[in-house]
N, C-alpha and C positions, 0 to 999 in steps of 0.2 A: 611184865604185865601184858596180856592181850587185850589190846582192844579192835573194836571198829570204829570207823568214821564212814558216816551216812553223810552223803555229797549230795548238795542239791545242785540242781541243774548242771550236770559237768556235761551231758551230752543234748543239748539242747539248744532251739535258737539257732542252728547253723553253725555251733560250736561241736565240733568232733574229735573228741582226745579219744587215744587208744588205751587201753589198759596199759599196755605196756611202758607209755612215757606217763602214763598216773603213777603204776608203779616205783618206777626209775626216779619220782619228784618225791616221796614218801623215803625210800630208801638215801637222796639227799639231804632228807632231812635227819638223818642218822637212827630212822625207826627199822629193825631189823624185822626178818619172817616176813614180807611185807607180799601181798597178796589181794588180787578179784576175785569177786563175787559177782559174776551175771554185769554185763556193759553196762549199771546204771547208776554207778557211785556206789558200791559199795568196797571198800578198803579193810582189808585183814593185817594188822600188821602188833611190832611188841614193842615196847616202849617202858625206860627204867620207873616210867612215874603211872601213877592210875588214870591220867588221863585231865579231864575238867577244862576251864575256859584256855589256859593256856599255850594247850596241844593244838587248840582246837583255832587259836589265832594262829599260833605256828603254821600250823596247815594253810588255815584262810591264806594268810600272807605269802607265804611260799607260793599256793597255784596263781593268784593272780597276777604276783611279779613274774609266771611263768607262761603265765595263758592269756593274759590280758584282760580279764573281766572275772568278776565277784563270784565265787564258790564259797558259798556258805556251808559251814560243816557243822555238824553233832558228832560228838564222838562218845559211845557207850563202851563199857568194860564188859567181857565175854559174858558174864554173870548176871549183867544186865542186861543182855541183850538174851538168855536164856529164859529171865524171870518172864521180859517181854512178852516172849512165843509162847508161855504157859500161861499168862493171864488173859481171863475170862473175862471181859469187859460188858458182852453181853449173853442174853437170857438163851437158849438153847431156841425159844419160840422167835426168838429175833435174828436168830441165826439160819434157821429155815426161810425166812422171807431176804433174806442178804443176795446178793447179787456178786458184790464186791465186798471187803472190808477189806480198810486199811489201814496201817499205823502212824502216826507223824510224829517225827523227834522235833522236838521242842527246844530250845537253849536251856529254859529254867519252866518251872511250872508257871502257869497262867494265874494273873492276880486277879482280885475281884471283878475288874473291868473288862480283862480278857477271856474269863470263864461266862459273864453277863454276855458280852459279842457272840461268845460259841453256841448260847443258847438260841440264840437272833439265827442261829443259821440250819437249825432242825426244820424237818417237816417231813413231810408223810411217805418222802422218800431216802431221807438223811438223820440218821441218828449218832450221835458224839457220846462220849465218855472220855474222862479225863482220869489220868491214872500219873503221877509223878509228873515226867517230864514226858508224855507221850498221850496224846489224843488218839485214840482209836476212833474210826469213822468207819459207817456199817452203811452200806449206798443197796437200794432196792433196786435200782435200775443202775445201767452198764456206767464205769465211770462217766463216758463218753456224751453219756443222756444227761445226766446230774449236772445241778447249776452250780454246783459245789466243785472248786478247783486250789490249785495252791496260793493260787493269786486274790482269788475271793476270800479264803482263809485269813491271807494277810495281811488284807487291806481288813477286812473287818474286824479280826480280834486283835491286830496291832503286833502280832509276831511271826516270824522266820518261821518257815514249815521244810521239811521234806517228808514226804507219804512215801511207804514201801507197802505191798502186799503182804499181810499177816503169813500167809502161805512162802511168799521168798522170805521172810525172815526165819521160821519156824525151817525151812530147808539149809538156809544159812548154819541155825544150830545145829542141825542134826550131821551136816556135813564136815563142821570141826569140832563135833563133840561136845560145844561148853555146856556148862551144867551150872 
């Protein structure tokens, strides 16, 4: 089975892993094909099982007894990560005024509480959509401008995030194919 794991924070904070010993810790963990995607946690690798929570502690526990601090991971299956880059979250007219949009893996979807939070964090320059296990976020102005970050995310809707660019993920696909 192929999967990805989307790595949050592995190159941040004054923390600098090289792809190479990310790769090399994945590959310890007896996942084969194991492979980067662009320095910013994203991990290509095969594994006997489809993936789910886990792979997903495997990993966690693995980088931290290895790196010394907390990498939270999501791991999606190639199929999912295809359906991803084809979903249309929003309107064509909301896409023309976009700046940025981004994706966030999510551990599990958002319950009442955490979909009520998502909506506390729109406004006239931030728009969300929630789709399974991924929030897409549509920013009018540069990430950089927006009050909206991953740590405001988390403290407000009460879950784990990492954001990638709709555009690296949709390059991601198209570069190994998945369908």
């Amino acid at each position: 089975m192929r999967l990805v794991a989307f790595l949050r924070a592995i190159n941040v904070g004054g923390h600098v892993v090289t792809m190479e010993v990310l790769r090399r810790q994945f590959a310890q963990l007896g996942f084969q094909d194991v492979e980067t995607f662009i320095a910013s946690g994203n991990v290509i690798f095969s594994a006997r099982s489809a993936g789910g929570a886990a792979i997903e502690k495997k990993i966690e526990t693995r980088l931290h007894n290895a790196l010394g601090y907390e990498v939270k991971t999501f791991v999606r299956t190639d199929g999912e990560v295809a359906a991803i880059a084809r979903y249309e979250p929003f309107t064509p007219a909301q896409m023309r005024t976009a700046k940025t949009v981004n994706v966030g893996f999510l551990a599990a979807p958002l319950g009442t509480a955490g979909r009520k939070a998502l909506k506390s964090l729109e406004s006239d320059l931030d728009d969300f959509q929630l789709h399974a296990r991924e929030v897409y976020w549509l920013s009018r102005v540069s990430q950089g401008d927006s009050k909206m970050s991953n740590m405001v995310f988390e403290r407000t809707v009460g879950a784990r995030v990492t954001f990638r660019g709709v555009k690296t993920v949709a390059k991601l696909v198209a570069k190994y194919a998945f369908a």
